[in-house]
C-alpha positions as CSV (number, residue, x, y, z in Angstrom):
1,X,0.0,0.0,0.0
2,X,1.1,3.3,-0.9
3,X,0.1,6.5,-0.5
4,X,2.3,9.7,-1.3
5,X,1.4,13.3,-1.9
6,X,3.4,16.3,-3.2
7,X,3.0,19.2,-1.1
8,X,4.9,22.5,-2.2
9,X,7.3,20.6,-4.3
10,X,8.2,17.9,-1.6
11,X,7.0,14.5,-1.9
12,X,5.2,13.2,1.7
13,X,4.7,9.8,2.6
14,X,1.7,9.8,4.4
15,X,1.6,5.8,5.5
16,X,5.2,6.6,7.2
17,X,3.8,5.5,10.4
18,X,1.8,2.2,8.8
19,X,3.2,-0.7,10.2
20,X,4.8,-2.8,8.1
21,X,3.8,-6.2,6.9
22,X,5.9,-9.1,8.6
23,X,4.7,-11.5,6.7
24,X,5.9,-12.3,3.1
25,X,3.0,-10.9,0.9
26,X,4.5,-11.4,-2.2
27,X,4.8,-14.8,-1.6
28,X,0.9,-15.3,-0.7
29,X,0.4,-13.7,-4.0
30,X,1.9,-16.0,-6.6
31,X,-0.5,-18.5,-4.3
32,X,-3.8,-16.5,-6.0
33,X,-5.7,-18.0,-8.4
34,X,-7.8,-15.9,-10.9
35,X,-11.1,-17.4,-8.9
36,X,-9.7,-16.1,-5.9
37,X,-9.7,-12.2,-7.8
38,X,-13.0,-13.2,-9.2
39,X,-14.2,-13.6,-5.2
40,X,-12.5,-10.7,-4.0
41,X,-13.9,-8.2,-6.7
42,X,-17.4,-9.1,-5.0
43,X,-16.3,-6.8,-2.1
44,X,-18.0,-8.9,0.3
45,X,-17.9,-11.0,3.4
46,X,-15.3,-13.1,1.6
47,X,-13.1,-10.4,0.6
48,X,-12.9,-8.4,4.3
49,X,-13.3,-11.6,6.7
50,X,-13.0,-14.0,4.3
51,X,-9.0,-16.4,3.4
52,X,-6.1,-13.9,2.5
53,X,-6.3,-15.2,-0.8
54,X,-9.2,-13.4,-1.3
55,X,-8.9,-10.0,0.3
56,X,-7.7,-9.2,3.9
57,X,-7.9,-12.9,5.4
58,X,-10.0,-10.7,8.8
59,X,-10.2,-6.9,8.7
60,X,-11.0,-5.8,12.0
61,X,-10.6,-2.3,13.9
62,X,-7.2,-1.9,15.2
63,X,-5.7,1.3,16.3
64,X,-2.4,0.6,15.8
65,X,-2.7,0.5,11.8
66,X,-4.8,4.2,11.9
67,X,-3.4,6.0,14.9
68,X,-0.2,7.4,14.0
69,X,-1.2,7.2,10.5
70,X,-4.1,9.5,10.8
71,X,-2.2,12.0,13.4
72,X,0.2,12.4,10.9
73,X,-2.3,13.1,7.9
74,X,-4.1,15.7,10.2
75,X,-1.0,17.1,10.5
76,X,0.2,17.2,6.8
77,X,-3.2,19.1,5.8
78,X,-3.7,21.4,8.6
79,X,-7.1,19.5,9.1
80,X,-9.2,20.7,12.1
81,X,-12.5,20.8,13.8
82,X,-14.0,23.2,10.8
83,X,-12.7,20.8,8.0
84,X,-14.8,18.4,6.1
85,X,-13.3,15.2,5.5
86,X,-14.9,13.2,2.6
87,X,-12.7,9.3,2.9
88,X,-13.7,7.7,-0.6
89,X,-13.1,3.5,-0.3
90,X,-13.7,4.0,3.1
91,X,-14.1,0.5,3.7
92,X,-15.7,-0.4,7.1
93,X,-14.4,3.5,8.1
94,X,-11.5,3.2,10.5
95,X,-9.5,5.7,9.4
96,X,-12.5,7.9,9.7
97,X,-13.0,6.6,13.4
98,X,-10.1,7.4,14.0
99,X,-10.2,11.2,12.2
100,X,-13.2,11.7,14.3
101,X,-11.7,10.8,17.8
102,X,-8.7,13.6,16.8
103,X,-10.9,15.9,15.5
104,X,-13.9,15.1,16.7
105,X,-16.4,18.6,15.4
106,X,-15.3,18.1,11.7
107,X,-17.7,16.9,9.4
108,X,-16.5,13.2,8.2
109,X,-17.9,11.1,5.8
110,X,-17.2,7.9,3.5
111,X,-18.1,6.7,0.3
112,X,-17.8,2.8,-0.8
113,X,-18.7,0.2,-3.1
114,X,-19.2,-2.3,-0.5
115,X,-23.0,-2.6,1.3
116,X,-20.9,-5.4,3.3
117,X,-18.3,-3.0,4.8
118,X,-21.4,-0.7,5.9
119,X,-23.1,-3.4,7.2
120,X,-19.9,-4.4,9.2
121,X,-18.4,-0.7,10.0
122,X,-17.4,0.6,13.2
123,X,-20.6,1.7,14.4
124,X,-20.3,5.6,15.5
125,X,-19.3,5.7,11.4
126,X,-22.1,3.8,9.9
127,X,-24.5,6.5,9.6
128,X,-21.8,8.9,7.8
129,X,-20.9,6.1,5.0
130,X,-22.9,6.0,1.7
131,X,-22.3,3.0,-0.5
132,X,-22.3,3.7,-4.0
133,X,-22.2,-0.1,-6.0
134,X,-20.5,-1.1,-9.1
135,X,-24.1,-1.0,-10.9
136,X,-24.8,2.4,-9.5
137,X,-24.4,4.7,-12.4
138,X,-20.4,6.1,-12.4
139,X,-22.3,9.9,-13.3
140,X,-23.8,9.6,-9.8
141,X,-21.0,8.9,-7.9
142,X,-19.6,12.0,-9.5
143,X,-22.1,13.8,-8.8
144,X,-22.3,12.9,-5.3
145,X,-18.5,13.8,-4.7
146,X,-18.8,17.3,-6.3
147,X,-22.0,18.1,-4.1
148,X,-20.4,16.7,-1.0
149,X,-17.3,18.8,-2.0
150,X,-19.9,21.7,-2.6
151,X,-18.1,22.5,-6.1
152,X,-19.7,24.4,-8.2
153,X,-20.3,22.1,-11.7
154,X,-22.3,21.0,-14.9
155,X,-22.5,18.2,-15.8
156,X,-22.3,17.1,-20.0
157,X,-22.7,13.6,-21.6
158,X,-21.0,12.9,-25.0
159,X,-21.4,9.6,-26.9
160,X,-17.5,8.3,-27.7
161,X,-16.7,8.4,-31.4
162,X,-14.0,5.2,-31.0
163,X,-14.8,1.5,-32.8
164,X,-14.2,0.2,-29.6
165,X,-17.7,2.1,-28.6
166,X,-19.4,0.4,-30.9
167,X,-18.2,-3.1,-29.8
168,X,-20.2,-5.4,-27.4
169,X,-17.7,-5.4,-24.6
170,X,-18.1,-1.9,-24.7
171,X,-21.8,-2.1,-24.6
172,X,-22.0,-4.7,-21.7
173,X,-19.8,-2.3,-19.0
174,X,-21.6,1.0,-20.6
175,X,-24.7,0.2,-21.8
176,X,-26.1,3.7,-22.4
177,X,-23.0,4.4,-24.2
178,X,-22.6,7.7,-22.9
179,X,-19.7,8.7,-21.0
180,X,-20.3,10.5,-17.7
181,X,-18.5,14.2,-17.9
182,X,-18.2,17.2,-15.7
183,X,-17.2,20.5,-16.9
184,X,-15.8,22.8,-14.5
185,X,-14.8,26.0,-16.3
186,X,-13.1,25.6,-19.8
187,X,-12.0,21.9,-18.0
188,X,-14.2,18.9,-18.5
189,X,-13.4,16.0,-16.3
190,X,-14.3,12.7,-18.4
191,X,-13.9,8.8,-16.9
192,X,-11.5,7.2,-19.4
193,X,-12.9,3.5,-18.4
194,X,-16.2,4.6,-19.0
């Protein structure tokens, strides 16, 4: 897992507190088999609490993995009781637990693909997660974000012009066969896996 930012010029490692794996991961992964992926894209009970060779093998609260971690990203973006915190793949919302006992008056909320991790989140964040599935439309996750975010935006659907488009792989992921756009300005924000 990594997660880095660039912050006036200077890269930041914000998991520099994360503990570290003891176990040999990359071993574990030559062991997964392509039904093994299958189950784990499901994003459900077998992916979070389910064998490590389909997601997390058990992924309980723990504040050892979020503590430091979390300190340190309040830290890096100056985040305080007035911010609003929007956590998108929040999972079953630790790391937004654990925002909320740092910085406990600032608005918090997750976003996830995964009614199982709601279901199964730390309950003082349950109420504050929204799950947004793989067959909800992509355009209204967007949306969601941006009005969360309260941007100002409009939103545009164009049909793409490509072969590919046209073809029936294309048609089973995108059925409409639009692609979901946001214009902000002169810049429009497209999905490219659309």
């Amino acid at each position: 897992m990594e997660l880095i930012i660039y912050k006036m010029k200077r890269e930041i490692d914000l998991l520099k507190f994360y503990p570290k794996s003891k176990r040999p991961i990359e071993d574990r992964g030559n062991l997964v088999t392509d039904i093994d992926r299958a189950v784990a894209r499901k994003f459900d009970v077998e992916y979070y609490d389910g064998d490590r060779l389909t997601g997390y093998g058990g992924y309980g609260y723990s504040p050892r993995f979020w503590t430091d971690t979390v300190a340190h990203i309040v830290d890096v973006y100056s985040l305080s009781n007035d911010s609003k915190i929007l956590d998108i793949g929040c999972a079953k919302g630790y790391m937004m637990y654990d925002l909320s006992l740092l910085i406990p008056e600032a608005e918090i909320k997750g976003v996830d693909i995964s009614q199982y991790a709601k279901d199964h989140a730390i309950e003082p964040m349950k109420e504050n997660i929204v799950v947004y599935g793989i067959s909800t439309s992509r355009s209204l996750r967007v949306h969601w974000v941006l009005n969360e975010l309260s941007l100002p935006y409009s939103s545009v659907a164009f049909r793409p012009r490509s072969e590919y488009a046209k073809s029936d792989e294309y048609k089973k992921i995108n059925p409409s066969g639009k692609i979901p756009s946001i214009r902000i300005g002169e810049s429009v924000l497209t999905e490219s896996a659309a």
